[in-house]
DRENMAR-772450 format. One record per residue (C-alpha): residue in one letter; chain; x, y, z; residue number from 1. Coordinates in steps of 0.5 Angstrom, whole numbers, plus 500, padded with zeros to 3 digits. Example, Ala and Ser with C-alpha at 12.3 -4.5 7.8 and 13.67 -1.06 7.14 Angstrom:
residues 2
rest: A | kette: A | xx: 525 | yy: 491 | zz: 516 | nr: 1;
rest: S | kette: A | xx: 527 | yy: 498 | zz: 514 | nr: 2;
This chain:
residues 280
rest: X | kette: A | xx: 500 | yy: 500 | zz: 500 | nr: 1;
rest: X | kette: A | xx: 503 | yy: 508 | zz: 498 | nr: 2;
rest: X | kette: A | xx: 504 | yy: 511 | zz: 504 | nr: 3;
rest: X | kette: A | xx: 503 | yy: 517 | zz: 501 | nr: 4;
rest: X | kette: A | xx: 500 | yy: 518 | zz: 495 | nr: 5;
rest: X | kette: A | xx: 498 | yy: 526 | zz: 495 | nr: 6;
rest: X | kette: A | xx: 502 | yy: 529 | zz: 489 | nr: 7;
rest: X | kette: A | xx: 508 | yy: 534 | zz: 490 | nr: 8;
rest: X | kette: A | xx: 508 | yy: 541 | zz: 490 | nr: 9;
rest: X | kette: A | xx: 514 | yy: 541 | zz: 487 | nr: 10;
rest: X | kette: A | xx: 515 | yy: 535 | zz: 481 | nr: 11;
rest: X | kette: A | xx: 521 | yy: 532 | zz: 476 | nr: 12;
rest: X | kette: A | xx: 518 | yy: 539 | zz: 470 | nr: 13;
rest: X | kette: A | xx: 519 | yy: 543 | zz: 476 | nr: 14;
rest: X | kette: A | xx: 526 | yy: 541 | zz: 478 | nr: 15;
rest: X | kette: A | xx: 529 | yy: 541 | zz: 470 | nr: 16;
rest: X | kette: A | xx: 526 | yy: 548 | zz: 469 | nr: 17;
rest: X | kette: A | xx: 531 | yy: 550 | zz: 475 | nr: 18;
rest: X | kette: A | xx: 536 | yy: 549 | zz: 470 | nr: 19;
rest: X | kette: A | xx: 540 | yy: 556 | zz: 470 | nr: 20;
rest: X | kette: A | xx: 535 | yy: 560 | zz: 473 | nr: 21;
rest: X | kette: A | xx: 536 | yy: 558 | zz: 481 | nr: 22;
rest: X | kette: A | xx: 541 | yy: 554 | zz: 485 | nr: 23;
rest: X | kette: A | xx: 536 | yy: 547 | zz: 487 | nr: 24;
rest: X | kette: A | xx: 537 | yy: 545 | zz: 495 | nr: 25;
rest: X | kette: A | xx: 537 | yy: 537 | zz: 496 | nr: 26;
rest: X | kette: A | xx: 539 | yy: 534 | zz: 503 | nr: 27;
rest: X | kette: A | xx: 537 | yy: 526 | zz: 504 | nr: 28;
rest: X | kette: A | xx: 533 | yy: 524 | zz: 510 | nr: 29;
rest: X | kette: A | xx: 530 | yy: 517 | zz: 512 | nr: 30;
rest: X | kette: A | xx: 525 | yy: 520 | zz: 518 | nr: 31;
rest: X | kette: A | xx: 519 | yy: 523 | zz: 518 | nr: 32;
rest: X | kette: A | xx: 521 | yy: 528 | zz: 523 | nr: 33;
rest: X | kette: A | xx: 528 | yy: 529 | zz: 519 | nr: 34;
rest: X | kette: A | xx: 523 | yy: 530 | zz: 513 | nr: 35;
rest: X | kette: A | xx: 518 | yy: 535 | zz: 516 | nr: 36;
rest: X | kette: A | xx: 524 | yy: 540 | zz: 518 | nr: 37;
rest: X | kette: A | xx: 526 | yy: 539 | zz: 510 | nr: 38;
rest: X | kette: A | xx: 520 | yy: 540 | zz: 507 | nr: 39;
rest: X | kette: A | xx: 520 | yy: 548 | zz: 507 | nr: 40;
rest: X | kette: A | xx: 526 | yy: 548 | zz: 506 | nr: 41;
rest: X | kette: A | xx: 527 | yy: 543 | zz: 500 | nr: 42;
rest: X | kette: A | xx: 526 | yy: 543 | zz: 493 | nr: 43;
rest: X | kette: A | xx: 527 | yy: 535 | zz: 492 | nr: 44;
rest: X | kette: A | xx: 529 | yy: 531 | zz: 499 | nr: 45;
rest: X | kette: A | xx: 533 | yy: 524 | zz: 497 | nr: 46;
rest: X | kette: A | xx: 531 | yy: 517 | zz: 501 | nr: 47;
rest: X | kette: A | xx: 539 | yy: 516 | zz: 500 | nr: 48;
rest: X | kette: A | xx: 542 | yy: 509 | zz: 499 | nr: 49;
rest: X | kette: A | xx: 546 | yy: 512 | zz: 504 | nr: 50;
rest: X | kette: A | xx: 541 | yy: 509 | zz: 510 | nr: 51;
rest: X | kette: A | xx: 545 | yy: 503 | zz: 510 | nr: 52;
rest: X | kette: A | xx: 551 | yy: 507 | zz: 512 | nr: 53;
rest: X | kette: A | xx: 547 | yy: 512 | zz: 516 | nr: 54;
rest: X | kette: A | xx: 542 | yy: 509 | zz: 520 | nr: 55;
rest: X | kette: A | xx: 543 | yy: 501 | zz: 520 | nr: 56;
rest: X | kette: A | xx: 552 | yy: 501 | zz: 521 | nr: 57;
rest: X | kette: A | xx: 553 | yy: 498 | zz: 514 | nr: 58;
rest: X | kette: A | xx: 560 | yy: 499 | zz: 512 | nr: 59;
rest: X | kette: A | xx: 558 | yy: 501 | zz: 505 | nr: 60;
rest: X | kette: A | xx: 551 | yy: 501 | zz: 501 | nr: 61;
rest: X | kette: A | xx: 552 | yy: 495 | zz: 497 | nr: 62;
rest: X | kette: A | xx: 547 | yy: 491 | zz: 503 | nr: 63;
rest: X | kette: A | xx: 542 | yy: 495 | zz: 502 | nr: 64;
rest: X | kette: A | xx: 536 | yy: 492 | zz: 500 | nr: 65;
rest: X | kette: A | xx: 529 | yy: 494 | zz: 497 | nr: 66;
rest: X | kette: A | xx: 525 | yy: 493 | zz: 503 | nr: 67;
rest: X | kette: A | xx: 530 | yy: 498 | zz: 508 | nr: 68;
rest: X | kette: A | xx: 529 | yy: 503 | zz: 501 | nr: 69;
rest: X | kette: A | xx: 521 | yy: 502 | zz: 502 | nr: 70;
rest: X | kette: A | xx: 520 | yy: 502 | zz: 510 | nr: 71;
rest: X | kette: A | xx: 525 | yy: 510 | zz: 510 | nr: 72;
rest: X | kette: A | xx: 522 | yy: 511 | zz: 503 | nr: 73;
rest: X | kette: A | xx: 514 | yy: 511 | zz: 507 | nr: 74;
rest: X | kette: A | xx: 516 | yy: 515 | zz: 512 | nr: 75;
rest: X | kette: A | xx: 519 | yy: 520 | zz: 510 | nr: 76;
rest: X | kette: A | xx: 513 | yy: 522 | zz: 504 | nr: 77;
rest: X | kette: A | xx: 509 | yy: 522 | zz: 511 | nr: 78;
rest: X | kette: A | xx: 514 | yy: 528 | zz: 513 | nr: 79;
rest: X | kette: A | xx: 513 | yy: 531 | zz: 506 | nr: 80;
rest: X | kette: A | xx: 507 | yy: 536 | zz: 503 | nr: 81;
rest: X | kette: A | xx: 511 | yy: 541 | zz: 498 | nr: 82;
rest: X | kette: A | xx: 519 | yy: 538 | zz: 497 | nr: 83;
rest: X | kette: A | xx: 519 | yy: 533 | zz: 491 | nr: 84;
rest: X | kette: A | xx: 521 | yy: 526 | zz: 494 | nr: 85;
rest: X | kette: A | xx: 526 | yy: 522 | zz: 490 | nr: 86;
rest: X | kette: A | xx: 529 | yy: 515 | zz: 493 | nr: 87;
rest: X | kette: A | xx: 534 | yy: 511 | zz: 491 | nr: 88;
rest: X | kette: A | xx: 535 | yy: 504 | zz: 488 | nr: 89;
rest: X | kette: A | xx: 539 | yy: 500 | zz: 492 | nr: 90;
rest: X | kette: A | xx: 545 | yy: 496 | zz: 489 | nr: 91;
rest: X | kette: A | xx: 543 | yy: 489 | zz: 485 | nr: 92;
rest: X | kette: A | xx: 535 | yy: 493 | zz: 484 | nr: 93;
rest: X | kette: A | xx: 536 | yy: 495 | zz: 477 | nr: 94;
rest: X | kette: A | xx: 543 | yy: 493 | zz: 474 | nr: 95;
rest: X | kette: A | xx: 540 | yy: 486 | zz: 471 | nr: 96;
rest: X | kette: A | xx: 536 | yy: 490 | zz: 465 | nr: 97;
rest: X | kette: A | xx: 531 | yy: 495 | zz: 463 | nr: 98;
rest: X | kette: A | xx: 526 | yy: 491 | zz: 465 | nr: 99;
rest: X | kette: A | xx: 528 | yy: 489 | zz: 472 | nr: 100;
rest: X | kette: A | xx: 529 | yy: 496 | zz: 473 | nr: 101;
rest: X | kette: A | xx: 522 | yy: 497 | zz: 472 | nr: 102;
rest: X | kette: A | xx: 519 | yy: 493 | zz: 475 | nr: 103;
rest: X | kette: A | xx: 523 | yy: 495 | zz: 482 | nr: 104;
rest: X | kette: A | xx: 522 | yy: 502 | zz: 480 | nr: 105;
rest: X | kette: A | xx: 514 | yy: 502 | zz: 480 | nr: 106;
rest: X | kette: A | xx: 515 | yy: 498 | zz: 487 | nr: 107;
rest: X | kette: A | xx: 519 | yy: 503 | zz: 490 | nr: 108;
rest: X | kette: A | xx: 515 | yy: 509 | zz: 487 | nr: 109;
rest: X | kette: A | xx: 507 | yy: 505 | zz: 488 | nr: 110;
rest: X | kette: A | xx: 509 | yy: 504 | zz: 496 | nr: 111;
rest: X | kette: A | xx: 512 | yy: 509 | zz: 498 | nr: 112;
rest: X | kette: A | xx: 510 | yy: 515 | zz: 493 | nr: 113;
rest: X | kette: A | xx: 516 | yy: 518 | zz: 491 | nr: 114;
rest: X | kette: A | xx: 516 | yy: 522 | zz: 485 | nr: 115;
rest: X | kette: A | xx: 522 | yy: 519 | zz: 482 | nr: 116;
rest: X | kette: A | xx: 527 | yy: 514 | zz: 483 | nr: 117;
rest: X | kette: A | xx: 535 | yy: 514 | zz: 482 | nr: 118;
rest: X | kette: A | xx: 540 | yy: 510 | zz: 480 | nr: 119;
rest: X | kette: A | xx: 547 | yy: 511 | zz: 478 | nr: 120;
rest: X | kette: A | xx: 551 | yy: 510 | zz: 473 | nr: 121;
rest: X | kette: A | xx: 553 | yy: 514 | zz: 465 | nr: 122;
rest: X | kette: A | xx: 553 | yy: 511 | zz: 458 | nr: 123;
rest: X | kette: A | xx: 552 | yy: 503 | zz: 462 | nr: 124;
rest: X | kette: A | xx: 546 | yy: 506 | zz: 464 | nr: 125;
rest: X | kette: A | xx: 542 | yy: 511 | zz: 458 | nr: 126;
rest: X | kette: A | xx: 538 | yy: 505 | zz: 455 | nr: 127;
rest: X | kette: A | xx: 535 | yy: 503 | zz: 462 | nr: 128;
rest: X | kette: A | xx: 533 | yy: 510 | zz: 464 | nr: 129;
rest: X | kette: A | xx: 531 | yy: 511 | zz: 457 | nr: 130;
rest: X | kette: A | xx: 526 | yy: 505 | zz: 458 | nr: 131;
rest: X | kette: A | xx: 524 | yy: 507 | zz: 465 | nr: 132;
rest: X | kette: A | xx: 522 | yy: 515 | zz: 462 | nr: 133;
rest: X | kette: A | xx: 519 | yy: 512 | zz: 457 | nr: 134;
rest: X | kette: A | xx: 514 | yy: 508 | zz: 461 | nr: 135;
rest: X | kette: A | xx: 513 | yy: 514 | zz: 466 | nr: 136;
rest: X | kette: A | xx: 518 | yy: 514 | zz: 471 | nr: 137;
rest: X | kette: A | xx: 522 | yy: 520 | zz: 472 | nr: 138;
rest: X | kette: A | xx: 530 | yy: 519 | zz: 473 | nr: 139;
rest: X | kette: A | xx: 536 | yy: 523 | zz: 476 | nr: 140;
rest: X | kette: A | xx: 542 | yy: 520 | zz: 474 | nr: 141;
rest: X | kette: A | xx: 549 | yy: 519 | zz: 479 | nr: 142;
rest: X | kette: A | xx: 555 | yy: 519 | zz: 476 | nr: 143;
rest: X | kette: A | xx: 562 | yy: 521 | zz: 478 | nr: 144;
rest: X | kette: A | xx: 564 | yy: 517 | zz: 484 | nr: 145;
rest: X | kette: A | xx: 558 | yy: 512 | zz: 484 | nr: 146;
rest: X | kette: A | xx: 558 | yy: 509 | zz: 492 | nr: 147;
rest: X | kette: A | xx: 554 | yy: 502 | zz: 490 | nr: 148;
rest: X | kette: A | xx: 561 | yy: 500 | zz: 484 | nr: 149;
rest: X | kette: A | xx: 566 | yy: 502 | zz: 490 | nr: 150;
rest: X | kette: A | xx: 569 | yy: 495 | zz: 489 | nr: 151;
rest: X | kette: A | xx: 571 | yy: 496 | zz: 482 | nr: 152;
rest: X | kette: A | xx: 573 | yy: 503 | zz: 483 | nr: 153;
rest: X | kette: A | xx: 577 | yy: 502 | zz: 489 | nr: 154;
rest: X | kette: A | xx: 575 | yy: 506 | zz: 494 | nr: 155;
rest: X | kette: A | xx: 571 | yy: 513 | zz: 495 | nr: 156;
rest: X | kette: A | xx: 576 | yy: 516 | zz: 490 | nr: 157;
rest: X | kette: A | xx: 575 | yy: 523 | zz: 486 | nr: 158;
rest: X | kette: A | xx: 573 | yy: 521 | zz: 480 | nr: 159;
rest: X | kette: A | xx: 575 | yy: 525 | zz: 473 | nr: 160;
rest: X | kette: A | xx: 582 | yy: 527 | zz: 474 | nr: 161;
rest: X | kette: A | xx: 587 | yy: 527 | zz: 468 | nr: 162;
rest: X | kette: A | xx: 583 | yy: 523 | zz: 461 | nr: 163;
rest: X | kette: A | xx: 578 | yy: 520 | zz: 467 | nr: 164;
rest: X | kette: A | xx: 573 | yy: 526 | zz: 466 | nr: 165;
rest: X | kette: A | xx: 572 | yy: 525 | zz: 458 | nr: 166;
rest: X | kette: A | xx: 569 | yy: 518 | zz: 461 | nr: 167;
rest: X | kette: A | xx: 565 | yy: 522 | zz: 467 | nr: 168;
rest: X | kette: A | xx: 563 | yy: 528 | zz: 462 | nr: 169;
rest: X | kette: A | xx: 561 | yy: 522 | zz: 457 | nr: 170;
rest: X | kette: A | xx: 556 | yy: 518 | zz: 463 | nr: 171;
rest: X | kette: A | xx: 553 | yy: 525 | zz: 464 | nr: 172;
rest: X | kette: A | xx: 552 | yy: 527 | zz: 458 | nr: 173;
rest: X | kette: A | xx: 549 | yy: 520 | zz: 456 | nr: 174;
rest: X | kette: A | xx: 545 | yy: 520 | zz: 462 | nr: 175;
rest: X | kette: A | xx: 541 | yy: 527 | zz: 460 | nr: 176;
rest: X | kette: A | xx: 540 | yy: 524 | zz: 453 | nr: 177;
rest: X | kette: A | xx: 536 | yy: 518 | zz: 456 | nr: 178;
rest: X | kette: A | xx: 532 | yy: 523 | zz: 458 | nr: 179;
rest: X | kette: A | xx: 533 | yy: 524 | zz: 466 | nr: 180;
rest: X | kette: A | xx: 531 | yy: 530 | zz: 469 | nr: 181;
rest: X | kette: A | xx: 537 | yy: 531 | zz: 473 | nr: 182;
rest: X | kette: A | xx: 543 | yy: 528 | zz: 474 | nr: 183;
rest: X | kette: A | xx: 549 | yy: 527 | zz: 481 | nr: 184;
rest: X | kette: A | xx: 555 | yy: 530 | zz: 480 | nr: 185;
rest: X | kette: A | xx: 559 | yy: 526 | zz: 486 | nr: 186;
rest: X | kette: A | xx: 566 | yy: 528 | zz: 488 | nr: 187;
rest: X | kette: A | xx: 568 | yy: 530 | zz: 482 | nr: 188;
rest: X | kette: A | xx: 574 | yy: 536 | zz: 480 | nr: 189;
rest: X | kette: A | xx: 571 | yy: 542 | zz: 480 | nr: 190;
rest: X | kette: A | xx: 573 | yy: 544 | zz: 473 | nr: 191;
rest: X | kette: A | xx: 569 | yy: 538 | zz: 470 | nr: 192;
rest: X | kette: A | xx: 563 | yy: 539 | zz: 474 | nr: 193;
rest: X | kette: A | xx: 563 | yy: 545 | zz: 472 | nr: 194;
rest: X | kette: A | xx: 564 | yy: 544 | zz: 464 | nr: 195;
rest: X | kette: A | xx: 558 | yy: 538 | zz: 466 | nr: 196;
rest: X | kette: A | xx: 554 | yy: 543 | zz: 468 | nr: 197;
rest: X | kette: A | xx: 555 | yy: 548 | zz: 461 | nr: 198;
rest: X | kette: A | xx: 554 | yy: 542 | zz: 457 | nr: 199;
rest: X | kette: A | xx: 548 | yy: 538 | zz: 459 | nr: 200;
rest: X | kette: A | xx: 541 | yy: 541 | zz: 459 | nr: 201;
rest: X | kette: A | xx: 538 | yy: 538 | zz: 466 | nr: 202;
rest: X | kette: A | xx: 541 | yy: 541 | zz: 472 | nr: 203;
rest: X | kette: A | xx: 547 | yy: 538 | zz: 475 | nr: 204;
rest: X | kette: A | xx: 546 | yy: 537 | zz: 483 | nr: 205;
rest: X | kette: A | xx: 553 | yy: 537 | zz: 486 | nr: 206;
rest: X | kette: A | xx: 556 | yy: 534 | zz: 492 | nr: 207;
rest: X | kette: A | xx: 563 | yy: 535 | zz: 493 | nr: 208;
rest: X | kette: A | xx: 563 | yy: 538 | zz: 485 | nr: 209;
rest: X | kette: A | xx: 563 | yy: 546 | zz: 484 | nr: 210;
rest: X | kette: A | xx: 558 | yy: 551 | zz: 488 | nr: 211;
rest: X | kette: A | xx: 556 | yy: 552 | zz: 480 | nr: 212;
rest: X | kette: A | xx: 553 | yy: 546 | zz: 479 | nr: 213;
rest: X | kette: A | xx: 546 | yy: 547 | zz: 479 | nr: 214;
rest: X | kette: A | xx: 544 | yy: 544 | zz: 485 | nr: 215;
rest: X | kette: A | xx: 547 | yy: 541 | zz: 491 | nr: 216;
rest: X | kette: A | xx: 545 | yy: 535 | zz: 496 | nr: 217;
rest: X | kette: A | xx: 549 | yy: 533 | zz: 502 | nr: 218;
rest: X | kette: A | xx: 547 | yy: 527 | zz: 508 | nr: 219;
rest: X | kette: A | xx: 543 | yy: 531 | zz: 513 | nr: 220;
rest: X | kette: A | xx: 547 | yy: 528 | zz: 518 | nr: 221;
rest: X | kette: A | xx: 553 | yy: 530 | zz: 516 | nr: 222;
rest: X | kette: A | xx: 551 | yy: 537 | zz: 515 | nr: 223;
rest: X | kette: A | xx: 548 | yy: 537 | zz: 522 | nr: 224;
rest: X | kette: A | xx: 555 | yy: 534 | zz: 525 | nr: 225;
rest: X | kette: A | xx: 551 | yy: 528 | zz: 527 | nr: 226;
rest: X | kette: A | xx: 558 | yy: 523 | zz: 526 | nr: 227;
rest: X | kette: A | xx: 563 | yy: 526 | zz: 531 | nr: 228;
rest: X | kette: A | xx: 569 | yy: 521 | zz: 528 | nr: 229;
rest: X | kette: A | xx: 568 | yy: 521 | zz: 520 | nr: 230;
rest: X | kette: A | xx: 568 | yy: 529 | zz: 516 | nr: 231;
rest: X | kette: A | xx: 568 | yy: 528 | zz: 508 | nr: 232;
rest: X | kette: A | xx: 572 | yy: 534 | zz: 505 | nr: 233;
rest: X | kette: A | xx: 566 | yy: 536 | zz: 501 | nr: 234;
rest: X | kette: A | xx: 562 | yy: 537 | zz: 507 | nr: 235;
rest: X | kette: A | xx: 560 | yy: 543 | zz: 511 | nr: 236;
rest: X | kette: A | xx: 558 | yy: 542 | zz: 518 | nr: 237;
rest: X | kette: A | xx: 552 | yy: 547 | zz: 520 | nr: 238;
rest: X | kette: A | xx: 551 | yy: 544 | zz: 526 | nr: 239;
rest: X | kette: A | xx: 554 | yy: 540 | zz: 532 | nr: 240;
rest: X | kette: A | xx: 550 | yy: 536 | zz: 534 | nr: 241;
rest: X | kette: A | xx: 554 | yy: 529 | zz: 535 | nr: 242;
rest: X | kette: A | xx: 557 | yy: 533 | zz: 540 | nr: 243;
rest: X | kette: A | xx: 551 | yy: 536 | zz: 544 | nr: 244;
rest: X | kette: A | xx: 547 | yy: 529 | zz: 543 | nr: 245;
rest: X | kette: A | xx: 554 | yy: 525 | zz: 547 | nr: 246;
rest: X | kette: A | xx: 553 | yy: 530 | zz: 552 | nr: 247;
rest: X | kette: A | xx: 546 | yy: 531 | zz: 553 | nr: 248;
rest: X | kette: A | xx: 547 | yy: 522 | zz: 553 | nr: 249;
rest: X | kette: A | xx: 553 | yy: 523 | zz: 559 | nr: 250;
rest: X | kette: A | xx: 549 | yy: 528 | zz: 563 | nr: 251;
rest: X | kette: A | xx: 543 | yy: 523 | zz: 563 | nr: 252;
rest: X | kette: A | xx: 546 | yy: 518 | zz: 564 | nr: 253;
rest: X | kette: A | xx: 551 | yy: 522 | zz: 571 | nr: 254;
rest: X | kette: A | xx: 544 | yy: 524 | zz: 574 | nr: 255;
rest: X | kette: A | xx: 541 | yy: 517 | zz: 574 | nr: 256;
rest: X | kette: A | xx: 546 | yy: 514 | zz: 577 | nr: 257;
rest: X | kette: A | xx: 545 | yy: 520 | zz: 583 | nr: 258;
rest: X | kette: A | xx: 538 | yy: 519 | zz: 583 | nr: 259;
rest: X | kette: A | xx: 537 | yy: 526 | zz: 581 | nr: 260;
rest: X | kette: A | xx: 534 | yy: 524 | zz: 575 | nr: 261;
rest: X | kette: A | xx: 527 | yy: 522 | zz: 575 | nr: 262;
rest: X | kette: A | xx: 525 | yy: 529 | zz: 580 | nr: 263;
rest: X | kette: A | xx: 519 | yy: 530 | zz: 583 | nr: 264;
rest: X | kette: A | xx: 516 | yy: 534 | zz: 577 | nr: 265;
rest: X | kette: A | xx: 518 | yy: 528 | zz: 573 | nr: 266;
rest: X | kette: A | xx: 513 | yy: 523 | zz: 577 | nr: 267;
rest: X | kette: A | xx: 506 | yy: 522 | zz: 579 | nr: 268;
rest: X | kette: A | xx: 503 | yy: 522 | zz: 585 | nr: 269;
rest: X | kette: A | xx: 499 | yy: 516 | zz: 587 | nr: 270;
rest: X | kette: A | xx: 493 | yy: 519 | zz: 587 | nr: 271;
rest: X | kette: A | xx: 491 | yy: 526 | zz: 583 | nr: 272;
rest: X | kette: A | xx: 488 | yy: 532 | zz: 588 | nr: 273;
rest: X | kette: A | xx: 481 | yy: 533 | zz: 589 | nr: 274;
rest: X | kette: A | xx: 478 | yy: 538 | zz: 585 | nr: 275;
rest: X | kette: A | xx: 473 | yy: 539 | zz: 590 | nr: 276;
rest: X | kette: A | xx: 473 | yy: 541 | zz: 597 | nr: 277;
rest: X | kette: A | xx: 471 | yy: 536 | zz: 602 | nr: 278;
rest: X | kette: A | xx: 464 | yy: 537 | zz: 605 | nr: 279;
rest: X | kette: A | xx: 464 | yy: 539 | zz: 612 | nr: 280;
C-alpha cells in the first residue's frame, strides 16, 4: 500500500526548468521528523541508499535491499506536502536490464509514493533510463563516484581526474540524452562539474562537485555534524550536534546514576488531587 499518494507540490518538470535559473536544494532523509523540518525548505528530499550506512551500520551500501528502501521511503513521504520525493535504487535493484528495473522502480514508487526514482551510472545505464522514461518513470542520474561500484572502482576515490573526465562527461551526457530530469555529480574536480554543467541541458546536483552545479545535496547527518568521527571534505557542518547528543547522552546517564533524574516533577502521585473541596 502507498504511503503517500498525495501529489507534490514540487514534480521532476519543475526540478528540470530550474535548470540555469535558480540554485535547487536537496538533503537526504529516512525519518519522518527529519523530512518534515525539510519540506519547506527543500525542492526535492532524497531517500539515500546512503540509509545503510547512515542508519543501519553497514560498511557500504551495496547490502541495502528493496524493503530498508521502501520502509525509510514510506516514512519520510509521510513527512512531505510541497518538496518532491525521490528515493533510491538499491544495488542489485535495476542492473539485470530494463525490465527488472522497471519492475523495481514502480514498486518503489507505488509503496512509497516517491516521484522519481535514482539510479547510478553513465552510458551503461542510458537504455534502462531511457526505457523507464519511456513508460512514465521519472529519473535522476548519478554519475562521478557511484557508491554502489566502490568494489570496481577501488574505494571512495575523486573521479574524473586526467583523461578519466572524458568517461564522466561522457556518462552525464549519455544520461541526459536518455531522458533524465536531473543528474548527480558525485566527487568530481570542480572544473569538470562545471564543464558538465554547460554541457548537459538538465540540472546537474552536485555533492562534492562545484558551487556552479545546478544543485546541490549533502547526507543530512553529515550537515548536521551527527557523526562526530567521520567529516568528508565535501561536507559543511551547519551544526554539532553529535557533540551535543553525547552530551546530553552522559548527563543523563550521570544523573540517573545519583538519583536526580527522575525529579519530582518527573513522576506521579498515586492519587491525583481532588478537584472539590470536601464536604464539612
Amino acid at each position: 500500500m502507498s504511503a503517500n499518494t498525495q501529489t507534490p507540490a514540487i514534480t521532476a518538470g519543475d526540478i528540470l526548468a530550474l535548470k540555469g535559473k535558480q540554485p535547487i536544494v536537496s538533503l537526504t532523509a529516512y525519518t519522518t521528523p527529519m523530512a518534515q523540518m525539510m519540506d519547506a525548505h527543500c525542492d526535492f528530499v532524497l531517500v539515500g541508499d546512503s540509509v545503510g550506512m547512515v542508519l543501519h551500520g553497514l560498511p557500504s551500501t551495496l547490502g541495502v535491499t528493496m524493503e530498508m528502501m521502501i520502509l525509510h521511503g514510506q516514512a519520510v513521504a509521510r513527512g512531505l506536502s510541497r518538496a518532491m520525493l525521490v528515493i533510491d535504487m538499491p544495488f542489485g535493484s535495476y542492473e539485470e536490464g530494463p525490465e527488472q528495473a522497471f519492475r523495481n522502480a514502480a514498486r518503489l514508487m507505488r509503496e512509497t509514493g516517491a516521484a522519481a526514482v535514482k539510479l547510478e551510472g553513465g552510458v551503461e545505464m542510458a537504455s534502462t533510463i531511457r526505457f523507464l522514461v519511456a513508460r512514465g518513470i521519472p529519473v535522476m542520474g548519478h554519475v562521478g563516484l557511484t557508491p554502489q561500484s566502490i568494489n570496481t572502482l577501488g574505494g571512495y576515490k575523486v573521479q574524473g581526474r586526467a583523461e578519466g573526465g572524458a568517461q564522466v562527461l561522457d556518462g552525464a551526457r549519455a544520461v541526459a540524452e536518455a531522458g533524465a530530469f536531473a543528474v548527480v555529480l558525485e566527487k568530481v574536480p570542480q572544473v569538470l562539474a562545471d564543464e558538465i554543467t554547460a554541457a548537459v541541458p538538465i540540472p546537474t546536483i552536485g555533492i562534492g562537485a562545484s558551487a556552479g552545479c545546478d544543485g546541490q545535496v549533502l547526507v543530512v547527518d553529515d550537515m548536521l555534524g551527527l557523526f562526530t568521527a567521520f567529516k568528508p571534505k565535501f561536507v559543511k557542518r551547519y551544526g554539532d550536534l553529535g557533540v551535543q547528543a553525547e552530551a546530553a547522552i552522559a548527563e543523563y546517564a550521570a544523573e540517573v546514576r545519583a538519583r536526580l533524574f527522575p525529579a519530582a516533577e518527573h513522576v506521579f502521585a498515586d492519587q491525583a488531587p481532588s478537584k472539590t473541596s470536601p464536604k464539612d
